[in-house]
N, C-alpha and C positions, 0 to 999 in steps of 0.2 A: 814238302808241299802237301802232300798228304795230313800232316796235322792239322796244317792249316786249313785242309777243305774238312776235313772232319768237324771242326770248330766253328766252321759257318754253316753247316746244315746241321740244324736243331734235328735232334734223336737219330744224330748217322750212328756206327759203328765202325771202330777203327779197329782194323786187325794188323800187328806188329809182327812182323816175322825176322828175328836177326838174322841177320847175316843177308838178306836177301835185297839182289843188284836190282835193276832198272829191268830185269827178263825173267820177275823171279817166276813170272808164269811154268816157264818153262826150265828154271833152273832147280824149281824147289815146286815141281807140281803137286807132289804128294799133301804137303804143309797146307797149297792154296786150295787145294781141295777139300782138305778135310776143313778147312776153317771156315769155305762156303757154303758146303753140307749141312754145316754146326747151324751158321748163320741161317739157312731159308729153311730149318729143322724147327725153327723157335716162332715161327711162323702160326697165328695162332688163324687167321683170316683167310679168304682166299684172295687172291690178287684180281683187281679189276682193269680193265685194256684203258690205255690213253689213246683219249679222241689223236685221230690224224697218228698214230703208230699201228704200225698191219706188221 
């Protein structure tokens, strides 16, 4: 499923981790973190608030 939603959001980023179950949050945290890090590292803008999110 994850492909799948990668494929329908124009300029997502998919990040593949083998081996990792349905909790890899927590199973394989090290991997999720460093690949989130990577990811909001490449960040070249600063992020602006969505109306109606606090």
């Amino acid at each position: 499923s994850g492909k799948r939603t990668h494929d329908l959001i124009e300029g997502s980023t998919l990040a593949v981790i083998e081996g990792g179950p349905h909790g890899i949050i927590w199973t394989h945290a090290g991997h999720v973190n460093r690949q989130l890090l990577d990811f909001l590292a490449q960040r070249t803008e600063p992020m602006q608030p969505v109306a109606g999110l606090s």
